[in-house]
N, C-alpha and C positions, 0 to 999 in steps of 0.2 A: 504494500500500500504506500508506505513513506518514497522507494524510489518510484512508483507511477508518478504519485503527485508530482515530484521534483523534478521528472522529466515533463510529463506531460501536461501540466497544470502550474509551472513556472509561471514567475510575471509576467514574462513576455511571451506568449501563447500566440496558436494560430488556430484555425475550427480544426485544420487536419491533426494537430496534437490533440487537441481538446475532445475531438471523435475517438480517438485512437486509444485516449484515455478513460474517458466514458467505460468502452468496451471492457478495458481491462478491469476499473475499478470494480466494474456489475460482478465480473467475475468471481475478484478476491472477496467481494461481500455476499457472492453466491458460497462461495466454499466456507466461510464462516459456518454455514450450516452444520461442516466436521467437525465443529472443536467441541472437544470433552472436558471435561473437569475433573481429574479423578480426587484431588483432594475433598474431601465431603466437611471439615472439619468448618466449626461457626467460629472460632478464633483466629484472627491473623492469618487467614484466607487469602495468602499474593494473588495464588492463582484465581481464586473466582474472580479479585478486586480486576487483576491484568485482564482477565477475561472481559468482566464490562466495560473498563475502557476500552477495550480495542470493537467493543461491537459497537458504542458510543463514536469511534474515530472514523469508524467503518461509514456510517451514515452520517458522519460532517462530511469526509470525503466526498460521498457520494454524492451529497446536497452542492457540496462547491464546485466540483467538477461540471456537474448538469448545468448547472444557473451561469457559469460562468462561458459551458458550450452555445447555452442559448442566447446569450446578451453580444448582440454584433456591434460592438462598438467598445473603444477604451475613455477607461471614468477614471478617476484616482489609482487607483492601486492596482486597478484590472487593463493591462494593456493590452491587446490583440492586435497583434503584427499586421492582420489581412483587415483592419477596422480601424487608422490609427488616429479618428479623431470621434470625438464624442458629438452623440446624436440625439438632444434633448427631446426634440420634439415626438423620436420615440422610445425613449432610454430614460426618460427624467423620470422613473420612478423605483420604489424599491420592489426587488424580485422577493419573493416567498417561494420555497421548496420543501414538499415533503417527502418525506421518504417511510414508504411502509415496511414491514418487516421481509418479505420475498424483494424485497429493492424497489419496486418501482415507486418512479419519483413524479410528483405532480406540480407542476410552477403555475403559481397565480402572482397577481401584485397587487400593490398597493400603492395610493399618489403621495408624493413629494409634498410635505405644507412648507408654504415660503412663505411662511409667520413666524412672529413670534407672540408667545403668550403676555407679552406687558407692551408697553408705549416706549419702555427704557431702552430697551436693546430690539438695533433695528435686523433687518432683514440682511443676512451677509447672500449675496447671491451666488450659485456655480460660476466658475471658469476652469479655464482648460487648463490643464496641471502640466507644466511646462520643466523643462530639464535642463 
């Protein structure tokens, strides 16, 4: 899982990594479905704790891989090589991704508020995050 992400889900991505990535990550989080526990013990359990963070890591992965396949354009921190400026008018909002327990994953969104809650502090707006 850790070397997919690093190659394939790098900050500087392209859909073909991000595809290619997708694929594999479905996999390692399909094969999750092998992993045992043989320690049974309720104290000081590494192995159950190791166990649910990596089914935990399993489905961040998986959620940031997809959202990040699906979003054709670069915003702050998410660069895509094949996208390489941002595209508010269909990108200005935030992705939501879930992930069910057999992997599959479902992306909806939500809108962007360019408010702020008081009169005190104003409204900072996006720009293009330059290098």
């Amino acid at each position: 899982m850790q070397r997919t992400m690093q190659s394939d889900a790098a900050v500087f991505r392209t859909g073909e990594t991000l595809s290619d990535g997708v694929r594999k990550i479905r996999d390692i989080h399909a094969s999750f479905a092998d992993v045992k526990v043989s320690d049974r013990s309720l104290i000081w359990n590494s192995d159950l704790v190791e166990t649910f963070e990596l089914q935990n890591l399993l489905g961040q992965a998986l959620a940031t891989i997809v959202s990040a396949e699906n979003r054709t354009e670069s915003r702050g921190a998410h660069a895509r090589e094949d996208f390489p400026d941002r595209d508010d008018a269909q990108w200005q909002k935030h992705s939501l991704c879930w992930v069910a327990d057999d992997g599959r994953t479902h992306i909806d969104y939500r809108p962007v508020h360019m408010y702020t809650l008081d009169d005190e502090v104003d409204v900072v707006p996006p720009k293009p995050r330059v290098y």
